[in-house]
TIMI-2910 file (N, C-alpha, C, CB; in pm, 1 decimal, decimal comma, always signed):
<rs>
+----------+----------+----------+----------+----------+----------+----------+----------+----------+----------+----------+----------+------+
!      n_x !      n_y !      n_z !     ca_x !     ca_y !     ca_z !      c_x !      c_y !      c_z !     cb_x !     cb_y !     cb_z ! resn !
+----------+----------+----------+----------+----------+----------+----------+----------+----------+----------+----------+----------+------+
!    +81,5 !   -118,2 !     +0,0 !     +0,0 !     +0,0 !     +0,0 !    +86,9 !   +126,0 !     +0,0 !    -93,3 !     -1,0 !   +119,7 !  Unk !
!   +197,6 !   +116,1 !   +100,0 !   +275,7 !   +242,2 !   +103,9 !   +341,2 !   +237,1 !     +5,8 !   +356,6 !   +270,4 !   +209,5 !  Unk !
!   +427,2 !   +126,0 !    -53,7 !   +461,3 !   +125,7 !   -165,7 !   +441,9 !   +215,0 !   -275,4 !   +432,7 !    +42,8 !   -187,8 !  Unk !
!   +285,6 !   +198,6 !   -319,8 !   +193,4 !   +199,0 !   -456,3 !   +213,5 !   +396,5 !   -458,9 !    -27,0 !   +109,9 !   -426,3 !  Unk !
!   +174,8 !   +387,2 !   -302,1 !   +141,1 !   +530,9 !   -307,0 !   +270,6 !   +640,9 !   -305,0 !    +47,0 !   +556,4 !   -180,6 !  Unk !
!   +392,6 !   +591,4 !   -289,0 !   +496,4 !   +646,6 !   -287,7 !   +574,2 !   +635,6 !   -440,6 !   +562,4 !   +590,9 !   -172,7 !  Unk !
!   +539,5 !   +534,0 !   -498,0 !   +600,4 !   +526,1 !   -590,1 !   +492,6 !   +610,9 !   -731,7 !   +641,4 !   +367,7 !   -590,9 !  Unk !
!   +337,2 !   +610,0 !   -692,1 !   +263,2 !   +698,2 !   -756,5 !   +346,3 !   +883,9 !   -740,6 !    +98,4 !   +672,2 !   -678,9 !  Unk !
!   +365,9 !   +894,4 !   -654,5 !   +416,8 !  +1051,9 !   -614,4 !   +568,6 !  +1094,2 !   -654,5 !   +410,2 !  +1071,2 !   -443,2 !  Unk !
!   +667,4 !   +951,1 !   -637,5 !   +759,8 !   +977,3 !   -683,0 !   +772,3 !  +1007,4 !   -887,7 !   +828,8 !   +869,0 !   -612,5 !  Unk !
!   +668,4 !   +930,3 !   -914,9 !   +666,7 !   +940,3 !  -1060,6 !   +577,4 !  +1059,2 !  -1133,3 !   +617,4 !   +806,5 !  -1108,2 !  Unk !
!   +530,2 !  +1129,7 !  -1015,9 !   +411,2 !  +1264,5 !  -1040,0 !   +514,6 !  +1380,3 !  -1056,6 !   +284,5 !  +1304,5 !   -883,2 !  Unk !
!   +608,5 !  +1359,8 !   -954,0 !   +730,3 !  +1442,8 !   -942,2 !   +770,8 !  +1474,4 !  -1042,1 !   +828,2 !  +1399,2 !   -884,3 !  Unk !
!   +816,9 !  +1359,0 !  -1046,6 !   +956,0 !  +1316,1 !  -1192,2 !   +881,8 !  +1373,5 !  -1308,7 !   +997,4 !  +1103,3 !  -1240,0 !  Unk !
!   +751,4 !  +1374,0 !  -1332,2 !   +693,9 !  +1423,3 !  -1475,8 !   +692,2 !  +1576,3 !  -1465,9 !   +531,3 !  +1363,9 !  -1512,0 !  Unk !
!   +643,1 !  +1665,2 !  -1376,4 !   +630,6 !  +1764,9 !  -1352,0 !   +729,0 !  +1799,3 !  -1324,1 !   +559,0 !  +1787,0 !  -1293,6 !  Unk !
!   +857,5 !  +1774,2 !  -1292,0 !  +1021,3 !  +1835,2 !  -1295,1 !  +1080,0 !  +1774,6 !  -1374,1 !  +1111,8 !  +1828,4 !  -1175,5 !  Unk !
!  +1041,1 !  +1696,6 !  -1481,3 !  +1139,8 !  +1608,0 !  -1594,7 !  +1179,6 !  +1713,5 !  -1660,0 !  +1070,9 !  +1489,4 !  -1705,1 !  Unk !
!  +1145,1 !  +1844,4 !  -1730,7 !  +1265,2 !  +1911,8 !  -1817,6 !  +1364,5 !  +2018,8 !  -1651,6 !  +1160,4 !  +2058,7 !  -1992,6 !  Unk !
!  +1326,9 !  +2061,5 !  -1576,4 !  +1439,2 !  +2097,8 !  -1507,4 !  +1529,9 !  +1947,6 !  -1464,1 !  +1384,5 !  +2191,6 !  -1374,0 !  Unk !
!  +1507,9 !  +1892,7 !  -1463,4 !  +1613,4 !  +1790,4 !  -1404,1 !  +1668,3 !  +1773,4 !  -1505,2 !  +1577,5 !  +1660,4 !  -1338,1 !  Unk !
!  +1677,4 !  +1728,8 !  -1618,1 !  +1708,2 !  +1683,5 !  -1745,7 !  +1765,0 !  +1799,2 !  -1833,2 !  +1585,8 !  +1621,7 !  -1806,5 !  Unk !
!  +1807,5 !  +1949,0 !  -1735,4 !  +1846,2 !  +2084,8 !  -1794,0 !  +2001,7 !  +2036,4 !  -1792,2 !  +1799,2 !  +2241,7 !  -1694,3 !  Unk !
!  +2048,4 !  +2149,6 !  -1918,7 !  +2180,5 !  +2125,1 !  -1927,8 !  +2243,4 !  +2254,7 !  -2027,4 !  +2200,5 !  +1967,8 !  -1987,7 !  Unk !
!  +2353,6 !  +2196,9 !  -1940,0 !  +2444,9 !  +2363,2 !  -2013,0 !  +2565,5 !  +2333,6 !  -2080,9 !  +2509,9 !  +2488,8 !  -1885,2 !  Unk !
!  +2638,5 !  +2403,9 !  -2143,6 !  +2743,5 !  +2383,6 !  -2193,6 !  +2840,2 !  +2444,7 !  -2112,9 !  +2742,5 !  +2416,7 !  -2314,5 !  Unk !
!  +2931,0 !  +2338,1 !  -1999,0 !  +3055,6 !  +2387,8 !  -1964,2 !  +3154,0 !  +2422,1 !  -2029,9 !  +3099,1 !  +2329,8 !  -1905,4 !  Unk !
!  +3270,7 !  +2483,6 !  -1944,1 !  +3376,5 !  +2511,6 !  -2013,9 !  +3491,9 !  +2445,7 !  -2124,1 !  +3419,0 !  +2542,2 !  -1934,5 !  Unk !
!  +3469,2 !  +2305,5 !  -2091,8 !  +3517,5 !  +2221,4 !  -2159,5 !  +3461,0 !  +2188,8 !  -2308,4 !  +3515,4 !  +2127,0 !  -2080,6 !  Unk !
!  +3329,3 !  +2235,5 !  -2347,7 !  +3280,9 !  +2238,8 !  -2412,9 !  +3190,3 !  +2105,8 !  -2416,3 !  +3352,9 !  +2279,1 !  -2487,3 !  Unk !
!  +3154,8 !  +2063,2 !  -2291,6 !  +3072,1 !  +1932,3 !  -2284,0 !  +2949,5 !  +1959,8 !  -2200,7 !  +3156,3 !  +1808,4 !  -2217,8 !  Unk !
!  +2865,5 !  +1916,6 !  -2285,3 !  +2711,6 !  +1915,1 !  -2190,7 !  +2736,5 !  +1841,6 !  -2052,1 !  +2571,5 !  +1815,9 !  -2278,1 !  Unk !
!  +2642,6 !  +1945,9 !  -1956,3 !  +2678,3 !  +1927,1 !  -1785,2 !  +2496,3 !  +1954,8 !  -1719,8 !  +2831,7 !  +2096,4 !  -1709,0 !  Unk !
!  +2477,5 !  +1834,5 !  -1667,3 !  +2371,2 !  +1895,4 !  -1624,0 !  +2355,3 !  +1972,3 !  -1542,3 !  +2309,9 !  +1841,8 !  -1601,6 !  Unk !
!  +2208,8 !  +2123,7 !  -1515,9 !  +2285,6 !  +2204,3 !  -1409,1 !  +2223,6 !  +2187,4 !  -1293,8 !  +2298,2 !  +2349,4 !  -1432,4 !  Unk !
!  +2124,3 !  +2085,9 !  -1253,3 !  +2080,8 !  +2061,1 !  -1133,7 !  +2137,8 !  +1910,7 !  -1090,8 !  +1926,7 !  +2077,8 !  -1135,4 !  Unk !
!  +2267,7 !  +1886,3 !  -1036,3 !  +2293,7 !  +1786,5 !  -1023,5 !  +2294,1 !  +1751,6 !   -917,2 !  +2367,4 !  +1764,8 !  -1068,6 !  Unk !
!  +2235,3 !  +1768,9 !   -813,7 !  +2201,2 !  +1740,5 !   -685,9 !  +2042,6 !  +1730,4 !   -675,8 !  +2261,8 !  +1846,0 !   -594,5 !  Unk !
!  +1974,1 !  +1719,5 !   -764,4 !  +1839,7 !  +1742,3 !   -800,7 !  +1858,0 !  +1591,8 !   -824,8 !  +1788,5 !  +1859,2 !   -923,8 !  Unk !
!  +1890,1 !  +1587,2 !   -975,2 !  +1885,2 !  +1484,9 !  -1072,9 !  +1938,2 !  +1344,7 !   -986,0 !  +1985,3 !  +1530,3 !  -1210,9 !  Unk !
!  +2055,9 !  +1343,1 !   -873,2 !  +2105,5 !  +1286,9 !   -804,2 !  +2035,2 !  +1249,0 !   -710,3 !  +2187,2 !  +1330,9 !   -781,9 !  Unk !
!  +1948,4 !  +1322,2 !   -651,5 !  +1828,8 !  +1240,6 !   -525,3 !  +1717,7 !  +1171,4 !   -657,6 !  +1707,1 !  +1405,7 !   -377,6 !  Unk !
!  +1706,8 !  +1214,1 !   -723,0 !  +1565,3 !  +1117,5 !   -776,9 !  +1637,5 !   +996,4 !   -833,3 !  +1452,0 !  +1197,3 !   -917,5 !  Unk !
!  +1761,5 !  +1036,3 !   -926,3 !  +1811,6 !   +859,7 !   -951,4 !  +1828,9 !   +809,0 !   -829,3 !  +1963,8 !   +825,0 !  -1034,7 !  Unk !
!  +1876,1 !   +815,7 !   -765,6 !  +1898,0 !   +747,5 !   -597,0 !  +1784,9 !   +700,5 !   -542,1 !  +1947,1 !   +852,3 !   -480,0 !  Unk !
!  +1696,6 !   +743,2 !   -549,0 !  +1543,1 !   +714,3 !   -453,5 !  +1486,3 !   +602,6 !   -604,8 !  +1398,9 !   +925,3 !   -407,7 !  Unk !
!  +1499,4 !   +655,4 !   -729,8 !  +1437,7 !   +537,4 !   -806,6 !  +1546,5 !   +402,1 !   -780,3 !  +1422,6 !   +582,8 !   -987,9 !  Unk !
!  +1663,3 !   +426,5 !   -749,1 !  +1751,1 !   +278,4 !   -803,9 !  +1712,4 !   +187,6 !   -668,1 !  +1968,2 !   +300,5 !   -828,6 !  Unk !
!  +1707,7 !   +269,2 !   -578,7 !  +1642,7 !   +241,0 !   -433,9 !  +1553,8 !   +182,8 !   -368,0 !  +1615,5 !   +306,3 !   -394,6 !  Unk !
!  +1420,3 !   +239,5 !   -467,9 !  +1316,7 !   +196,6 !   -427,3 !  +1295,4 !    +47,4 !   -385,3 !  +1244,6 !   +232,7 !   -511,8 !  Unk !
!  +1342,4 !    -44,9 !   -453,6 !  +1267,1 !   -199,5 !   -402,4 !  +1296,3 !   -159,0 !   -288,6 !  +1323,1 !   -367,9 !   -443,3 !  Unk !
!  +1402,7 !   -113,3 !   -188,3 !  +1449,6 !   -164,7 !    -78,7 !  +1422,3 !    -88,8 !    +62,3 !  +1581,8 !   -178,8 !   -105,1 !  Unk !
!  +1324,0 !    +11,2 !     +9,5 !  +1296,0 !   +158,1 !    +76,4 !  +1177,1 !   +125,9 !   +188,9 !  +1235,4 !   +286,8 !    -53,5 !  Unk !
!  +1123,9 !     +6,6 !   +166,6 !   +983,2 !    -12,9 !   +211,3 !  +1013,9 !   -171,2 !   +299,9 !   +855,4 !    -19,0 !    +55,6 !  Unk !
!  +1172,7 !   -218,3 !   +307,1 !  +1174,2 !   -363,2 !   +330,2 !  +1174,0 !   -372,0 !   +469,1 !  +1291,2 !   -439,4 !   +268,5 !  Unk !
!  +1136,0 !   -267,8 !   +575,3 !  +1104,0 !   -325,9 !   +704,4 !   +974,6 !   -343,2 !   +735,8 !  +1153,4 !   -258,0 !   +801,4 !  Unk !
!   +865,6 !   -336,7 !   +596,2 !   +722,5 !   -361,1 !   +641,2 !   +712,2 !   -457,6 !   +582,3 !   +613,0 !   -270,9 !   +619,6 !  Unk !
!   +753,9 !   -484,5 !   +499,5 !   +742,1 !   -664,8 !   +434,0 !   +807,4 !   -756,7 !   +507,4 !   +812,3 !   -697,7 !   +282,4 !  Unk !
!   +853,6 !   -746,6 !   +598,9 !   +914,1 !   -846,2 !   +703,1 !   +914,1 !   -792,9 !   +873,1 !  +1079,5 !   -871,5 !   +651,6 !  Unk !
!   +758,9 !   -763,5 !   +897,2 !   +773,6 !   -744,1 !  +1049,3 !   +844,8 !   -856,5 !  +1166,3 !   +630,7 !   -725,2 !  +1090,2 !  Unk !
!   +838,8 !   -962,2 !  +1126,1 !   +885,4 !  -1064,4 !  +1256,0 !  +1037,2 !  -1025,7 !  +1273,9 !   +869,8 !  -1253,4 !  +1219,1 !  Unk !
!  +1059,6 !   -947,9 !  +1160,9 !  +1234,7 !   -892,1 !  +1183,4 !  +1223,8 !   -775,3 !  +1285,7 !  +1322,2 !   -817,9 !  +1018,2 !  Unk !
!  +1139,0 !   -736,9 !  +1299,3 !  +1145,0 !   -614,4 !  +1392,9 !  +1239,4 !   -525,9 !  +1378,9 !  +1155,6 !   -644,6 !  +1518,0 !  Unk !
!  +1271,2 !   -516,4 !  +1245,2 !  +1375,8 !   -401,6 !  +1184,4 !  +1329,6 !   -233,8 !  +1221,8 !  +1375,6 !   -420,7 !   +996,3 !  Unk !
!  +1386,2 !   -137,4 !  +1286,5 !  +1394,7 !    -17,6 !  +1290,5 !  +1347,9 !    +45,6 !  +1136,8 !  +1533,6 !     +9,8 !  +1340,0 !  Unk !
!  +1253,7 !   +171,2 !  +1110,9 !  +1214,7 !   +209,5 !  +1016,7 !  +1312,1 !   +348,0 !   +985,3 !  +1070,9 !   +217,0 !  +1033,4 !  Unk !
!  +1445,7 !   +407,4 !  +1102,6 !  +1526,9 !   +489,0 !  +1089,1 !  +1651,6 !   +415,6 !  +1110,5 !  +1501,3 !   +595,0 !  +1163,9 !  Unk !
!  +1745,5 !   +469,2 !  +1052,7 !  +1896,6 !   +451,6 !  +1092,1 !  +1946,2 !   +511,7 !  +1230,2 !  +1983,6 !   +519,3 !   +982,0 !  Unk !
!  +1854,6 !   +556,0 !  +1337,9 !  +1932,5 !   +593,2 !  +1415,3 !  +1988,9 !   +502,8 !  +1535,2 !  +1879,4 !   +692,2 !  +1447,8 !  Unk !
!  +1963,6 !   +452,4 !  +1550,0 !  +2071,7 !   +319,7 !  +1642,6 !  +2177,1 !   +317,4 !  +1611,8 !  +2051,1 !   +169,3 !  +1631,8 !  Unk !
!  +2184,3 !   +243,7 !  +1434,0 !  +2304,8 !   +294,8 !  +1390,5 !  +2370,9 !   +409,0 !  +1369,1 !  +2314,9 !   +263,8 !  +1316,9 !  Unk !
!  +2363,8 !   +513,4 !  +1401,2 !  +2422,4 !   +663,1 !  +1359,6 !  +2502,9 !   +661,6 !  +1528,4 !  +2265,3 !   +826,1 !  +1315,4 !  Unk !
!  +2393,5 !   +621,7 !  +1613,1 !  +2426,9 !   +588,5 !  +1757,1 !  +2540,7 !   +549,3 !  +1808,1 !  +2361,2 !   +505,1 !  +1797,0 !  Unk !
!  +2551,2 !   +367,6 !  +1703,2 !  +2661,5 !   +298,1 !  +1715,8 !  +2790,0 !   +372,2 !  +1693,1 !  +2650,9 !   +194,4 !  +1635,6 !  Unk !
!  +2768,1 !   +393,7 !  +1518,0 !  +2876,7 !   +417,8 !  +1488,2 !  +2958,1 !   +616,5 !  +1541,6 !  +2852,5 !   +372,1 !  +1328,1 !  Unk !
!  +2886,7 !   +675,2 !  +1611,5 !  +2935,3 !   +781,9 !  +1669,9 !  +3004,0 !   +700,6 !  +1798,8 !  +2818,0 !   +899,6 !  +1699,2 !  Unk !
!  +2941,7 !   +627,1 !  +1887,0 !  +3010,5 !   +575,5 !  +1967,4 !  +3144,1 !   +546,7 !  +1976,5 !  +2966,7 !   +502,7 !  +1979,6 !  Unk !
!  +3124,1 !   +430,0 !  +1882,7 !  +3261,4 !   +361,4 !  +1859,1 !  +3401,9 !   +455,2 !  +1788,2 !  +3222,1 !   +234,4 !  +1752,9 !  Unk !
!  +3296,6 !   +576,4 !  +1715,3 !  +3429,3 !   +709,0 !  +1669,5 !  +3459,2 !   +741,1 !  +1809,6 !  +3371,8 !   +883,4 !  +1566,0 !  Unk !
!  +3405,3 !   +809,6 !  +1864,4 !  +3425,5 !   +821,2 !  +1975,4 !  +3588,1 !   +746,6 !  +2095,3 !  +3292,8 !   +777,0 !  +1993,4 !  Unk !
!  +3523,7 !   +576,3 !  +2062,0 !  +3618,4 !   +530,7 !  +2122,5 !  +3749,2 !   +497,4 !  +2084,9 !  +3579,7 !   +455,9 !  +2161,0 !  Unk !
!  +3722,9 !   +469,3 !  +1963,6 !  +3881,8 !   +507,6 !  +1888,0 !  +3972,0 !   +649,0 !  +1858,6 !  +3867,6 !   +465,5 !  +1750,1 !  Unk !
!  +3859,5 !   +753,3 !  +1896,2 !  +3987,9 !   +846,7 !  +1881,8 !  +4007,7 !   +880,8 !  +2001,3 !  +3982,2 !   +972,4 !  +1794,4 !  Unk !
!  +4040,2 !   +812,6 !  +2116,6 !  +4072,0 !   +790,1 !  +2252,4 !  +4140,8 !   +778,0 !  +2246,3 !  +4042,5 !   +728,4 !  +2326,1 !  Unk !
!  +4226,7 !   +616,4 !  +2135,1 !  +4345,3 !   +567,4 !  +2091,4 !  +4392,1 !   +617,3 !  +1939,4 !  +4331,3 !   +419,3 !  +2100,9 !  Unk !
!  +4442,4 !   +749,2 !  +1955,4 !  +4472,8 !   +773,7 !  +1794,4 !  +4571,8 !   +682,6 !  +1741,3 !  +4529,6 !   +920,3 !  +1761,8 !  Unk !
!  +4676,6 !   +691,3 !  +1857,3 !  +4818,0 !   +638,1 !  +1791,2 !  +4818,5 !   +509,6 !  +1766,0 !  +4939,7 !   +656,7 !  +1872,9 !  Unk !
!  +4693,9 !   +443,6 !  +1798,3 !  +4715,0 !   +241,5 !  +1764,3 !  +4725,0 !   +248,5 !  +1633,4 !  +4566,1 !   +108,8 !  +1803,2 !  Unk !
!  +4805,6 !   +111,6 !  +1615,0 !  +4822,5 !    +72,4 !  +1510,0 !  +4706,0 !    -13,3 !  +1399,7 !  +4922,4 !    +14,3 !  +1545,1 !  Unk !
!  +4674,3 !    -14,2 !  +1297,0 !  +4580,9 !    -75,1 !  +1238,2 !  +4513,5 !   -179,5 !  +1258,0 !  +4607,0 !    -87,0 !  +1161,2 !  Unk !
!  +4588,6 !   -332,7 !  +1286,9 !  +4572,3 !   -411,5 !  +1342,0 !  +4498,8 !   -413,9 !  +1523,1 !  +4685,1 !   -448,6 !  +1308,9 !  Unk !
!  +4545,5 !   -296,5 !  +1553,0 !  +4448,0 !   -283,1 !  +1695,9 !  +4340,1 !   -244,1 !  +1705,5 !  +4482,7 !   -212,2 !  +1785,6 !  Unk !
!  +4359,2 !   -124,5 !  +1600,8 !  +4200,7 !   -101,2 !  +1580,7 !  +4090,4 !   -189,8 !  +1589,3 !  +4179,6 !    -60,9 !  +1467,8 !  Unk !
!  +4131,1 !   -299,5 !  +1430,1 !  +4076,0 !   -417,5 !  +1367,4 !  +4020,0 !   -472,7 !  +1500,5 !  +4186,7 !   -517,9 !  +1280,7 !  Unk !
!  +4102,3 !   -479,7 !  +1595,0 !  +4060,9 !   -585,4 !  +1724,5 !  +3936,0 !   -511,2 !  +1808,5 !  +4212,7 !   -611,6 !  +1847,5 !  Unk !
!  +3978,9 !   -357,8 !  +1841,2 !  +3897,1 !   -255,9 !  +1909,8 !  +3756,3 !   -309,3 !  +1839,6 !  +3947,0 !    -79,5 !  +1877,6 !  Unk !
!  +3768,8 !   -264,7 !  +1706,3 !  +3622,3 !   -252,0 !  +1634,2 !  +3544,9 !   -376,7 !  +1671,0 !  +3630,7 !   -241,4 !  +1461,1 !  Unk !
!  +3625,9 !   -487,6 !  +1624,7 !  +3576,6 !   -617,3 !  +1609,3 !  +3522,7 !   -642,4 !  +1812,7 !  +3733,7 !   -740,6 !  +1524,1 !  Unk !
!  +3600,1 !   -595,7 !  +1858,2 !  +3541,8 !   -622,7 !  +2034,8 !  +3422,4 !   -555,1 !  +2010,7 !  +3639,0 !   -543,5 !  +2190,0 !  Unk !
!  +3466,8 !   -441,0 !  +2031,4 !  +3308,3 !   -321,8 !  +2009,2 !  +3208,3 !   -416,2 !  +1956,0 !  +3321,4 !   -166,9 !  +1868,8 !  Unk !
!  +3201,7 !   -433,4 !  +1813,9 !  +3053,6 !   -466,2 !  +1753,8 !  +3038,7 !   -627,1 !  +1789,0 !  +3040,6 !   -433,4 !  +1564,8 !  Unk !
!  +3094,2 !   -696,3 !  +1876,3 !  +3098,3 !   -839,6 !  +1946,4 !  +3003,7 !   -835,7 !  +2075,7 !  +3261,4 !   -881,3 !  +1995,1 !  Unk !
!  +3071,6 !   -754,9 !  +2152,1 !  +3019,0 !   -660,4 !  +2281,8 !  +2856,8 !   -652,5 !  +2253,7 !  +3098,2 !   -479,8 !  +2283,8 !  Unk !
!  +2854,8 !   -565,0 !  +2142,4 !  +2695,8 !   -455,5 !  +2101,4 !  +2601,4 !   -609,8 !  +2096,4 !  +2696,6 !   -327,7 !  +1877,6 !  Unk !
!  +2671,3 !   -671,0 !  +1981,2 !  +2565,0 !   -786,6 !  +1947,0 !  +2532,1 !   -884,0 !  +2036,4 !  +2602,1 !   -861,6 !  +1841,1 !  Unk !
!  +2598,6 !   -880,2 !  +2148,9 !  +2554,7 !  -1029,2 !  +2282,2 !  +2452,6 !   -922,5 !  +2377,0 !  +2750,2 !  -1116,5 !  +2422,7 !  Unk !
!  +2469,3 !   -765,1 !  +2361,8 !  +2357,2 !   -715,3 !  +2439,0 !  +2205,5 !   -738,4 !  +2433,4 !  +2366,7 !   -602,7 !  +2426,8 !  Unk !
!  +2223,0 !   -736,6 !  +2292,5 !  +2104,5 !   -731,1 !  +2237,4 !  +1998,8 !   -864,6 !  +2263,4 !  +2136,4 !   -707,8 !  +2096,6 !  Unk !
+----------+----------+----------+----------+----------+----------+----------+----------+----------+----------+----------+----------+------+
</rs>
C-alpha cells in the first residue's frame, strides 16, 4: 500500500520536474553538464532504491527499525572510542572494532 502510493508521487514528481532535471548547459570544456545535479542525483537514488525503501514492512517478525538511528548511535560511539586511541596501530584497531561490535551484538 505504502509502496503503490509512494512510488505513484515519486513518478508525479519526476513528470512535472522532468525538463528541469534533465536541464543542461554547456561547460567550459565544451561538454554538456547537467545544471541541477544534486536534483537529478536524489531522484536517480530514490528510483535505483526503491525496491528496498519499504523492506522493514514486508518483514515485520524482523522487527527491523524504520530509521537509521541506532546505527548513527553505534557508529558515533565507537568514533568516539577510537579516537581515545589515535596512535594504535591498524591491526588494533581491527581488534577494538571487532570487540566493540561483538560486545553490542551479545547485548542485544
Amino acid at each position: 500500500m505504502f509502496f503503490n502510493i509512494y512510488l505513484g508521487a515519486l513518478t508525479a514528481w519526476h513528470e512535472k520536474w522532468k525538463d528541469f532535471i534533465n536541464e543542461g548547459a554547456k561547460g567550459a570544456d565544451g561538454k554538456m553538464h547537467y545544471v541541477h545535479k544534486n536534483a537529478r542525483s536524489a531522484y536517480l537514488s530514490l528510483k535505483r532504491n526503491t525496491p528496498w525503501l519499504w523492506t522493514f514492512y514486508d518483514f515485520p517478525e524482523l522487527q527491523m527499525p524504520n530509521t537509521n538511528n541506532e546505527l548513527e548511535a553505534l557508529n558515533s560511539t565507537l568514533k568516539a572510542k577510537l579516537n581515545l586511541h589515535k596512535g594504535i596501530s591498524k591491526e588494533r584497531r581491527k581488534v577494538i572494532i571487532q570487540d566493540f561490535l561483538k560486545n553490542h551484538s551479545l547485548r542485544r
